[in-house]
N, CA, C and O atoms as CSV, one atom per row, in Angstrom:
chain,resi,resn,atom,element,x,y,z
A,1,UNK,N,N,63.846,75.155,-222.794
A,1,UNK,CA,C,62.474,75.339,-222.373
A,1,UNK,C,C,61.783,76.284,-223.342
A,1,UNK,O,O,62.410,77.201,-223.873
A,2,UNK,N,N,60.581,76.079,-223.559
A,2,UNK,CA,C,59.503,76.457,-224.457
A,2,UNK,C,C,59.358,77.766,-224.226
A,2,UNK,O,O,58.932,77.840,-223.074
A,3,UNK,N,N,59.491,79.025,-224.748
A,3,UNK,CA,C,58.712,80.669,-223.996
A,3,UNK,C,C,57.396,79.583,-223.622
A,3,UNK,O,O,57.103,78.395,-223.754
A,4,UNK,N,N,56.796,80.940,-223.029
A,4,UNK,CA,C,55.312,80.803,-222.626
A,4,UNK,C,C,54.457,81.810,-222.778
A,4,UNK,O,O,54.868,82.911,-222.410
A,5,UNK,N,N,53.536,81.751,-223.154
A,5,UNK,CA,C,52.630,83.072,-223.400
A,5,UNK,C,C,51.824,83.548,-222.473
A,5,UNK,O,O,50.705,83.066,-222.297
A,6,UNK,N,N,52.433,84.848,-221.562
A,6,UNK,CA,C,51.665,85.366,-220.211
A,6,UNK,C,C,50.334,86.606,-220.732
A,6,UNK,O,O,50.288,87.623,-221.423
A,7,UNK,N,N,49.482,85.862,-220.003
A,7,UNK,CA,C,47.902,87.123,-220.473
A,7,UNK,C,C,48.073,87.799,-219.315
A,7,UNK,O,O,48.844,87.346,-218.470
A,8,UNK,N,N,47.595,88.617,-219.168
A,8,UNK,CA,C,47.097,89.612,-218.116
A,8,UNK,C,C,45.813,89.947,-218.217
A,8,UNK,O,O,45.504,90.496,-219.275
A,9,UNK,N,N,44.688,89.720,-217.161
A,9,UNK,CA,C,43.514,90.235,-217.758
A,9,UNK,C,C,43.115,91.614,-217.312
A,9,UNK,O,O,43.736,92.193,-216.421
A,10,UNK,N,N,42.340,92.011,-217.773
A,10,UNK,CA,C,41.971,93.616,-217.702
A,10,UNK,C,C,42.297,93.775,-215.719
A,10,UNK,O,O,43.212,94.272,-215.063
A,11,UNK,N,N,41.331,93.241,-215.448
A,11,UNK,CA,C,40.833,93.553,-213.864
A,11,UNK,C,C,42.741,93.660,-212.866
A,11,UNK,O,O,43.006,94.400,-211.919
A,12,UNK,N,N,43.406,92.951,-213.351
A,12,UNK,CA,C,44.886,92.931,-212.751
A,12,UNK,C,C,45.644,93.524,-213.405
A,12,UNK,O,O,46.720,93.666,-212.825
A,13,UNK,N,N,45.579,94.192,-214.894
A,13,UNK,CA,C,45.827,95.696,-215.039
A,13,UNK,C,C,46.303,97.088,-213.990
A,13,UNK,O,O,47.317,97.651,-213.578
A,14,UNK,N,N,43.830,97.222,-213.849
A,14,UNK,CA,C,43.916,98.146,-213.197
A,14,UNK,C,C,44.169,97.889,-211.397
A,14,UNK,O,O,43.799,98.810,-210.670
A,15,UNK,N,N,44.648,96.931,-210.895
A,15,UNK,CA,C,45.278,96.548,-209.941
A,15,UNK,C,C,46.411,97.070,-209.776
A,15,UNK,O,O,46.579,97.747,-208.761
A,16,UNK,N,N,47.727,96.865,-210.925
A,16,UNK,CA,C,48.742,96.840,-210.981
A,16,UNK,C,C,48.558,98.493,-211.024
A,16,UNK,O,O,48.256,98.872,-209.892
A,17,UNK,N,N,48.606,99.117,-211.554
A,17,UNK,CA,C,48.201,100.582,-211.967
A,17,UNK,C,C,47.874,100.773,-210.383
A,17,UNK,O,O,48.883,101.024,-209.724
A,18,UNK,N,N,46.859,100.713,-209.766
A,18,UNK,CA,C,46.450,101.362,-208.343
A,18,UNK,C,C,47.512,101.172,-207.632
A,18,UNK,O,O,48.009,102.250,-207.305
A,19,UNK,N,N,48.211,100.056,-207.158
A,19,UNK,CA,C,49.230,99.731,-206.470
A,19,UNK,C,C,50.720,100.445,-206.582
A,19,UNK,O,O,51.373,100.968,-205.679
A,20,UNK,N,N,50.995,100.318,-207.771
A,20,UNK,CA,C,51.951,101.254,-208.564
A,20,UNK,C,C,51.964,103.230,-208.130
A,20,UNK,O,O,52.890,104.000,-207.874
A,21,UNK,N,N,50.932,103.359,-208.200
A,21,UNK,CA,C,50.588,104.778,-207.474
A,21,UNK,C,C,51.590,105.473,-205.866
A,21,UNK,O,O,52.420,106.292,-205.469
A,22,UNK,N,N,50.773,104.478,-205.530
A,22,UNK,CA,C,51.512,103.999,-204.197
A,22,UNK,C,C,53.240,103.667,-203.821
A,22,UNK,O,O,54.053,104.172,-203.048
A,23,UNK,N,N,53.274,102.549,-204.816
A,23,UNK,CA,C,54.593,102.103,-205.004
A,23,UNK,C,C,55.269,102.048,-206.143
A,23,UNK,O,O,55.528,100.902,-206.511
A,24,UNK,N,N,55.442,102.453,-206.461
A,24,UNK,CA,C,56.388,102.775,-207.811
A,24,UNK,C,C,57.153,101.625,-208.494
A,24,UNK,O,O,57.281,101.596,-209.718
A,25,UNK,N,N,57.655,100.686,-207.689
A,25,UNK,CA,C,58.820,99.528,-207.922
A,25,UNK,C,C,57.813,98.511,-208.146
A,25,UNK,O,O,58.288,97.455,-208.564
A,26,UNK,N,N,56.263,98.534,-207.951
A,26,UNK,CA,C,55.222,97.288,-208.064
A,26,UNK,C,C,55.529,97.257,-209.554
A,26,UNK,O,O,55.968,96.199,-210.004
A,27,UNK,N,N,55.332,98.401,-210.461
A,27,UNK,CA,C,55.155,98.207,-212.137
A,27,UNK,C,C,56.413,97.542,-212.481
A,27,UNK,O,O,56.533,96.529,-213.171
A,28,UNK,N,N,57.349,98.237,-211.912
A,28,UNK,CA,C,58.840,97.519,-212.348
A,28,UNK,C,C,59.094,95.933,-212.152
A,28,UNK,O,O,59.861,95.276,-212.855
A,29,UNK,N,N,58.211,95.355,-210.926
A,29,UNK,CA,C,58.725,94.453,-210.519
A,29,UNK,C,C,57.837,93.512,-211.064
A,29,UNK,O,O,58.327,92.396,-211.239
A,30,UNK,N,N,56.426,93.696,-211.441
A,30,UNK,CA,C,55.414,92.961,-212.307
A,30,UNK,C,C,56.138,92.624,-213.797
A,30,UNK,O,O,56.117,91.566,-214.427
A,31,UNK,N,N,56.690,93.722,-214.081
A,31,UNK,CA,C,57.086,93.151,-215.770
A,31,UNK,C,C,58.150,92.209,-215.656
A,31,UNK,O,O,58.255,91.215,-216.375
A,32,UNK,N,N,58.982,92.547,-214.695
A,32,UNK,CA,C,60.394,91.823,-214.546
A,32,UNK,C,C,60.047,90.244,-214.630
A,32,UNK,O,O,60.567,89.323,-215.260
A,33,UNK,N,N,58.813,90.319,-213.619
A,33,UNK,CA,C,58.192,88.733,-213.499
A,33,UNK,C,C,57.805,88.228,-214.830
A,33,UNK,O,O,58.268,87.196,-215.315
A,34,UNK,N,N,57.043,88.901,-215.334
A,34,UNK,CA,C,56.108,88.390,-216.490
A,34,UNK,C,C,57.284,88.191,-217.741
A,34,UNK,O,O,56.972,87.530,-218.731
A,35,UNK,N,N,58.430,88.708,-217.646
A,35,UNK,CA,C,59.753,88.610,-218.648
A,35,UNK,C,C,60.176,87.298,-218.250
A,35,UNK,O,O,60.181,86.481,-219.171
A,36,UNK,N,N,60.522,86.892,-217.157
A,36,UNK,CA,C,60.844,85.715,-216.396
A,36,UNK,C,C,60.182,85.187,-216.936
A,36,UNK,O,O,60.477,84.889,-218.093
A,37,UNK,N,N,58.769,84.742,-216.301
A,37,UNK,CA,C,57.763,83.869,-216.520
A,37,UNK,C,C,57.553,83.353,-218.270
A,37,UNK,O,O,57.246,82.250,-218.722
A,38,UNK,N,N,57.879,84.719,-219.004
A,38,UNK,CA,C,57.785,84.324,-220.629
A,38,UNK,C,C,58.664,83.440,-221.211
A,38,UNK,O,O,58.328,82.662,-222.105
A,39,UNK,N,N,59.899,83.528,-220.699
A,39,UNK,CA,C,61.235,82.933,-221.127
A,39,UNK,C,C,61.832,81.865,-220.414
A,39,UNK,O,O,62.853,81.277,-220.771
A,40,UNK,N,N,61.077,81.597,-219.259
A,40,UNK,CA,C,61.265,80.646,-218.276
A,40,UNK,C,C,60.197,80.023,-217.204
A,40,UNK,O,O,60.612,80.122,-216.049
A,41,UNK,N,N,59.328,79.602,-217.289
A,41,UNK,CA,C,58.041,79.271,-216.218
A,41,UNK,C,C,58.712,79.036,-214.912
A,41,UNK,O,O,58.169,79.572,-213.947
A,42,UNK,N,N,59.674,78.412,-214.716
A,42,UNK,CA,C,60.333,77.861,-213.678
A,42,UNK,C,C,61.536,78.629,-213.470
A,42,UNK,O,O,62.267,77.878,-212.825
A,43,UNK,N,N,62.328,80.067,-213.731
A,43,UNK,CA,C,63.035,80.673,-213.161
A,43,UNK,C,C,62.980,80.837,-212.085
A,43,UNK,O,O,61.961,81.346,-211.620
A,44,UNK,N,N,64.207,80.421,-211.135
A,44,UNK,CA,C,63.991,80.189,-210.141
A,44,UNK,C,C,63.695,81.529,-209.106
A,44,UNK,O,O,62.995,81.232,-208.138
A,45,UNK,N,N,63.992,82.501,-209.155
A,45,UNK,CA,C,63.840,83.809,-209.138
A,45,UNK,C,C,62.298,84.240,-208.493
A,45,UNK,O,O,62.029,84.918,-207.502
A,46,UNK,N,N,61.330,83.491,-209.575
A,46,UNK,CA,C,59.709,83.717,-209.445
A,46,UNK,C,C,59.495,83.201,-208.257
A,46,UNK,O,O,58.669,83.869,-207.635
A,47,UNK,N,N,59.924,82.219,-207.637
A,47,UNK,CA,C,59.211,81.436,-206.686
A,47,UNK,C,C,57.702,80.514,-206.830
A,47,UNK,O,O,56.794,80.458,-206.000
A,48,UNK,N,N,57.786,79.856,-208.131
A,48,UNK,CA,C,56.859,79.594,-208.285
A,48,UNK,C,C,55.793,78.375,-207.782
A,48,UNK,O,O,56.276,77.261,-207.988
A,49,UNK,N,N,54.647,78.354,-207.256
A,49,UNK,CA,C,54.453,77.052,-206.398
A,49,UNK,C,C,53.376,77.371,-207.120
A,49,UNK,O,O,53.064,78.387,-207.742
A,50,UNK,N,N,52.524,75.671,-206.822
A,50,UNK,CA,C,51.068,75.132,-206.858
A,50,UNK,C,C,50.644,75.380,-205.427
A,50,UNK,O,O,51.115,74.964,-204.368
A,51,UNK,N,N,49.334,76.399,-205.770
A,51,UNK,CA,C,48.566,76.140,-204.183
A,51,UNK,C,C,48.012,75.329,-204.188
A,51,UNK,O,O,47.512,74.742,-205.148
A,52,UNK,N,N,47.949,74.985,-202.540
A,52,UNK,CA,C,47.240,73.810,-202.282
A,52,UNK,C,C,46.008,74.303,-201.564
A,52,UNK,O,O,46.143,75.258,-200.798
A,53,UNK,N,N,44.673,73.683,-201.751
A,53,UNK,CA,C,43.533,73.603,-201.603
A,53,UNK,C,C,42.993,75.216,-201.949
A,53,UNK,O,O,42.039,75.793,-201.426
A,54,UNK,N,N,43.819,75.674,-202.880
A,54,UNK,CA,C,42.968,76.894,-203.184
A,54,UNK,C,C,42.604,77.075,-204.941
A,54,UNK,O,O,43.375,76.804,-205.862
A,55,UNK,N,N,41.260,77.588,-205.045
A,55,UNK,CA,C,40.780,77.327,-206.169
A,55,UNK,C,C,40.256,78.740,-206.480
A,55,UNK,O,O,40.055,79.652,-205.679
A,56,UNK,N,N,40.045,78.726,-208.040
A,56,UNK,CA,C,39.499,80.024,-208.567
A,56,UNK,C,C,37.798,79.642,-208.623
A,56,UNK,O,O,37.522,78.452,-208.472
A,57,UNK,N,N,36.598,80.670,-208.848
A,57,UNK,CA,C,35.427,80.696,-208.713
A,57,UNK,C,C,35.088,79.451,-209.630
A,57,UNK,O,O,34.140,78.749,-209.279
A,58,UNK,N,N,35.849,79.093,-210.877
A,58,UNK,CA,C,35.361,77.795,-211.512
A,58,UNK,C,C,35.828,76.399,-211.548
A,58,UNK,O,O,35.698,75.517,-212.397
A,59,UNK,N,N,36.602,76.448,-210.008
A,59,UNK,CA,C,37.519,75.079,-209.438
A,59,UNK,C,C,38.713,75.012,-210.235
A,59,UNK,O,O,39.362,73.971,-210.129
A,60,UNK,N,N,39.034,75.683,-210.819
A,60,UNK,CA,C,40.778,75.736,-211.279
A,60,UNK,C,C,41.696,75.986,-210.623
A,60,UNK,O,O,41.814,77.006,-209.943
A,61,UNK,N,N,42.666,74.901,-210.742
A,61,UNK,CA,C,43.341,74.814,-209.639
A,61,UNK,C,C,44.422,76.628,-209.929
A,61,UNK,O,O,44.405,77.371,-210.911
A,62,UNK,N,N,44.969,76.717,-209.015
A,62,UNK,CA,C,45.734,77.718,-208.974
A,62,UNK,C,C,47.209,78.222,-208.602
A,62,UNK,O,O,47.627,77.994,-207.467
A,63,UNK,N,N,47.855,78.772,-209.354
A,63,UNK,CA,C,49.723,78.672,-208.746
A,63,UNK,C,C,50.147,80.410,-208.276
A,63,UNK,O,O,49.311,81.303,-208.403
A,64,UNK,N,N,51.069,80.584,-207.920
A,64,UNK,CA,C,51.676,81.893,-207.794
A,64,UNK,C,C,52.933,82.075,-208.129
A,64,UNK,O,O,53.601,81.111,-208.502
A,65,UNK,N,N,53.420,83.222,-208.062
A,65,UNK,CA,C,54.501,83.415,-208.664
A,65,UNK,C,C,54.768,85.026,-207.508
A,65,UNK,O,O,53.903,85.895,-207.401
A,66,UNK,N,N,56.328,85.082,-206.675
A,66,UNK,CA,C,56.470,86.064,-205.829
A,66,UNK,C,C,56.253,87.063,-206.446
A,66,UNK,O,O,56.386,86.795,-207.641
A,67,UNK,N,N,55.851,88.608,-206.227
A,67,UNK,CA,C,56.163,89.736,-206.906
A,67,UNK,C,C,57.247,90.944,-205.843
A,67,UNK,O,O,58.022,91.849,-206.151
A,68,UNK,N,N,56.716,90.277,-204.325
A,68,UNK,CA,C,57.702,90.993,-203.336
A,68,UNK,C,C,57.731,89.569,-202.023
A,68,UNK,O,O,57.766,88.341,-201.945
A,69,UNK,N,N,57.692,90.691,-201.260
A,69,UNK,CA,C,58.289,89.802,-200.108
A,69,UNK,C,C,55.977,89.893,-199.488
A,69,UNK,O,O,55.436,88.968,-198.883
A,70,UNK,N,N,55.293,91.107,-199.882
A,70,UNK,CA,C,54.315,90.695,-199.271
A,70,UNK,C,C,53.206,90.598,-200.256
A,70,UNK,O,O,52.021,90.570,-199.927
A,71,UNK,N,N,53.717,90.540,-201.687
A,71,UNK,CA,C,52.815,90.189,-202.891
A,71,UNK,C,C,52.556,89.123,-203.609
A,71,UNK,O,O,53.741,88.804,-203.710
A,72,UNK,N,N,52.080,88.406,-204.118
A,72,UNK,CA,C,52.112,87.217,-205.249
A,72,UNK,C,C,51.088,87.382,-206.367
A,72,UNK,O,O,49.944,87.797,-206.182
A,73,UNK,N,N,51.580,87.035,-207.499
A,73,UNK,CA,C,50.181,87.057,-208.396
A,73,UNK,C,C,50.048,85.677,-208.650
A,73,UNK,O,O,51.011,84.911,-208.666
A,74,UNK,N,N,48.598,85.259,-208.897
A,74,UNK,CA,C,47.811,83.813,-208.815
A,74,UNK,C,C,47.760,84.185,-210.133
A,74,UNK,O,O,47.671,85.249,-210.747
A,75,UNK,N,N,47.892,82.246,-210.581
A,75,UNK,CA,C,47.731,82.287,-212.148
A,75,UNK,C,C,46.900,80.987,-212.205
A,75,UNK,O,O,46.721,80.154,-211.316
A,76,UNK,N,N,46.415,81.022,-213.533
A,76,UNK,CA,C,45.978,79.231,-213.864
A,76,UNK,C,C,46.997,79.009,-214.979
A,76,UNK,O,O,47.483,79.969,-215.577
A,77,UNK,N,N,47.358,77.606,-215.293
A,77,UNK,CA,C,48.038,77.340,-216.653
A,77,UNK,C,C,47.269,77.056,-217.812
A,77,UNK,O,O,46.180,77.132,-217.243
A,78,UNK,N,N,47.026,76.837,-218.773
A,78,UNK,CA,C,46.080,76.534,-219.895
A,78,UNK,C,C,47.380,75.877,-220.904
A,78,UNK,O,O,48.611,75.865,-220.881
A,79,UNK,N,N,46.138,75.288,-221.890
A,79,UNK,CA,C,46.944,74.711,-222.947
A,79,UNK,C,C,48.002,73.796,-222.445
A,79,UNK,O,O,49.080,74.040,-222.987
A,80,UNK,N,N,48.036,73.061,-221.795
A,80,UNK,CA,C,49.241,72.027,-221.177
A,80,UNK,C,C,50.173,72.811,-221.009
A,80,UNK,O,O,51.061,72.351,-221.727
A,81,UNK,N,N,50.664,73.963,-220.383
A,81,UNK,CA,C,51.493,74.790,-220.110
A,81,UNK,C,C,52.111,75.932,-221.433
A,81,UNK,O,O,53.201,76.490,-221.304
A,82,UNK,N,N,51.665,76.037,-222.049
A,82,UNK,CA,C,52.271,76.486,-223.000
A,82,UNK,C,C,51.507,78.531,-222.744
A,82,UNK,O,O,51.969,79.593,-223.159
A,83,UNK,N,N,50.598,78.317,-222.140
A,83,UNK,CA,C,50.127,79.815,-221.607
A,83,UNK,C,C,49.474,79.719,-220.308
A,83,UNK,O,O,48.981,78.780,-219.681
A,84,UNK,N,N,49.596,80.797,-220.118
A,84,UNK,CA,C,49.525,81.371,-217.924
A,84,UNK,C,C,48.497,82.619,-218.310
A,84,UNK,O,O,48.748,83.634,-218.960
A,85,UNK,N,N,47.614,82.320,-217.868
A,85,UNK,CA,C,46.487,83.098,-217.294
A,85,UNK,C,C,46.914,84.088,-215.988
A,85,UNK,O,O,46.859,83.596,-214.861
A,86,UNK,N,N,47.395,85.671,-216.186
A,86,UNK,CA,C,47.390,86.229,-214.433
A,86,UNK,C,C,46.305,86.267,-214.076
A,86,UNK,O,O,45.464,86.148,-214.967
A,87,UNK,N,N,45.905,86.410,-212.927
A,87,UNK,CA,C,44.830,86.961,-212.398
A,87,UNK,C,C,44.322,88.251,-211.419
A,87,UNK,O,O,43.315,88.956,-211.488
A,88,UNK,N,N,45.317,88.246,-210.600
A,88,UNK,CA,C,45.137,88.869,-209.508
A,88,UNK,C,C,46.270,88.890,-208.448
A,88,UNK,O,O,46.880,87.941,-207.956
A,89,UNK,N,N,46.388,90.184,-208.233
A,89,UNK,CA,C,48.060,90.251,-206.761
A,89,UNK,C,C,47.407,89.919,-205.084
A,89,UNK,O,O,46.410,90.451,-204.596
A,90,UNK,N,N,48.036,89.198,-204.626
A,90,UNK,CA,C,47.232,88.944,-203.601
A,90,UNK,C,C,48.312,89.100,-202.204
A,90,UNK,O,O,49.528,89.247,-202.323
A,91,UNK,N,N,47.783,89.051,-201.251
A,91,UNK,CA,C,49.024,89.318,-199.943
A,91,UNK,C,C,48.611,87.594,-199.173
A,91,UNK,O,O,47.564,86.978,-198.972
A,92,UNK,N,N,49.996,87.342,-198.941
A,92,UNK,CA,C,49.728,85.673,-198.660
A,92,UNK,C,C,48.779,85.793,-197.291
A,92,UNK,O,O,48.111,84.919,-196.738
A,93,UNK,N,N,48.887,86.595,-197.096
A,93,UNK,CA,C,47.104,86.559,-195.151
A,93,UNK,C,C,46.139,86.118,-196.534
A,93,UNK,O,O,45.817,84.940,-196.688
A,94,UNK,N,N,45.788,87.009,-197.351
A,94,UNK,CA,C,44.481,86.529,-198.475
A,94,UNK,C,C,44.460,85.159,-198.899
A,94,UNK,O,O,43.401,84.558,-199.086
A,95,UNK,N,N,45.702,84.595,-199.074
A,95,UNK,CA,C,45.714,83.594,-199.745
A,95,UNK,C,C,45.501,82.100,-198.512
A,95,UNK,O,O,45.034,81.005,-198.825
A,96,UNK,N,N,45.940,82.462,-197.289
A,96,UNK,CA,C,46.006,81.226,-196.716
A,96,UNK,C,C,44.657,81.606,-195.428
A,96,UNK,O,O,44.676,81.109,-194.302
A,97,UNK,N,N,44.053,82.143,-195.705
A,97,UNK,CA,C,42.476,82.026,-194.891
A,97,UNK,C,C,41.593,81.860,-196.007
A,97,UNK,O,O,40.426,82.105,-195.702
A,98,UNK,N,N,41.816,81.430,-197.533
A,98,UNK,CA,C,40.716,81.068,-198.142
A,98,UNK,C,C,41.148,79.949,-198.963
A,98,UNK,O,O,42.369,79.797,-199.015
A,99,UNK,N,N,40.304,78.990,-199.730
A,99,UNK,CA,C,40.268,77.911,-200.188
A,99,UNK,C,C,39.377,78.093,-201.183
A,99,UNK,O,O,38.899,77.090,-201.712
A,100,UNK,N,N,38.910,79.657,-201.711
A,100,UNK,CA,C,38.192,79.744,-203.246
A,100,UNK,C,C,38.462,81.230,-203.236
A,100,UNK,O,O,37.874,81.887,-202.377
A,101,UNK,N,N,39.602,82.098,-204.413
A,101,UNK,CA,C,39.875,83.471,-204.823
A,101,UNK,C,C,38.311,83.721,-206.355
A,101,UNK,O,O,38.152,83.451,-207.545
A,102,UNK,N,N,37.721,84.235,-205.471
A,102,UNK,CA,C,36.810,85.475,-206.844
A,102,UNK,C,C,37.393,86.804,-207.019
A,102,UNK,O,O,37.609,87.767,-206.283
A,103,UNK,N,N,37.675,86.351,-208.972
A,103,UNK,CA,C,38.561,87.189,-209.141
A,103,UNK,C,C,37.885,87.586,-210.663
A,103,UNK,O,O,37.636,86.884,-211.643
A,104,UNK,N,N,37.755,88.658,-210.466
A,104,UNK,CA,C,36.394,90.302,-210.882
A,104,UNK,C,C,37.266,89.678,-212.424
A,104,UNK,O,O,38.296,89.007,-212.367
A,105,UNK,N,N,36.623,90.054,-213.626
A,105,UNK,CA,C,37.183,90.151,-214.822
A,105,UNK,C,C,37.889,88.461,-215.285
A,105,UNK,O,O,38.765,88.355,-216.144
A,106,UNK,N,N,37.396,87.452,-214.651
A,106,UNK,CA,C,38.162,86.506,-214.740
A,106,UNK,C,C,37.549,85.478,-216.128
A,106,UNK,O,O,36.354,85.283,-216.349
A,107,UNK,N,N,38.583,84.973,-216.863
A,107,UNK,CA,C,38.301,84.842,-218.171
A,107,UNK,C,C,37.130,83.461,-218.021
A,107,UNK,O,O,36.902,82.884,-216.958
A,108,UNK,N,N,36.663,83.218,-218.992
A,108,UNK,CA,C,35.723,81.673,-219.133
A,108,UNK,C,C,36.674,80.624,-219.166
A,108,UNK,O,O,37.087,80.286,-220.275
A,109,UNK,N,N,37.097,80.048,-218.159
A,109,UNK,CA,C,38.243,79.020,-217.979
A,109,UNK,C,C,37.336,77.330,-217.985
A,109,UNK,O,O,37.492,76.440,-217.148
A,110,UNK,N,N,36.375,77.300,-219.235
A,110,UNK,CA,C,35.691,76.246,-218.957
A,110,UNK,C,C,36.037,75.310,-220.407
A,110,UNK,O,O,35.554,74.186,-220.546
């Protein structure tokens, strides 16, 4: 399998950073993913799924990847998989009462 090239955009940075404050094992457990995710899209480890009926502010479809038992970060894929857009850590209550994530700092995915 191909690496993959994981972005992080600014706005899920300073996410990761606030959360981390708090919890200490969030920073540890974000990179661990994004090491995964680089060297393997599909390690099975990530938990990685396609959501269903949930979309980013410019109808892109959207996937996750576990970070705990009450975290996930939402990604888009680009380039026919060859790079992953993060976006944002979300708690699955956020994710399954909505069907469109606006997400602050989010790149021109057009």
């Amino acid at each position: 399998m191909e690496p993959v090239r994981v972005e992080i955009i600014a706005a899920l940075e300073e996410q990761v950073n606030s959360l981390s404050a708090s919890d200490p094992k969030i920073r540890k457990l974000f990179e661990k993913q994004r090491r995964f995710m680089s060297l393997n899209p599909y390690y099975p480890s990530l938990g990685r799924k396609r959501l269903e009926n949930v979309h980013d502010q410019y109808g892109n479809s959207l996937e996750e990847v576990r970070l705990n038992k009450y975290w996930m970060i939402v990604f888009i894929v680009k380039d026919d998989g060859r790079r992953v857009v993060w976006l944002k850590i979300c708690s699955h209550d956020e994710i399954a009462r909505r069907n469109q994530l606006n997400i602050s700092g989010h790149p021109d995915c057009t």
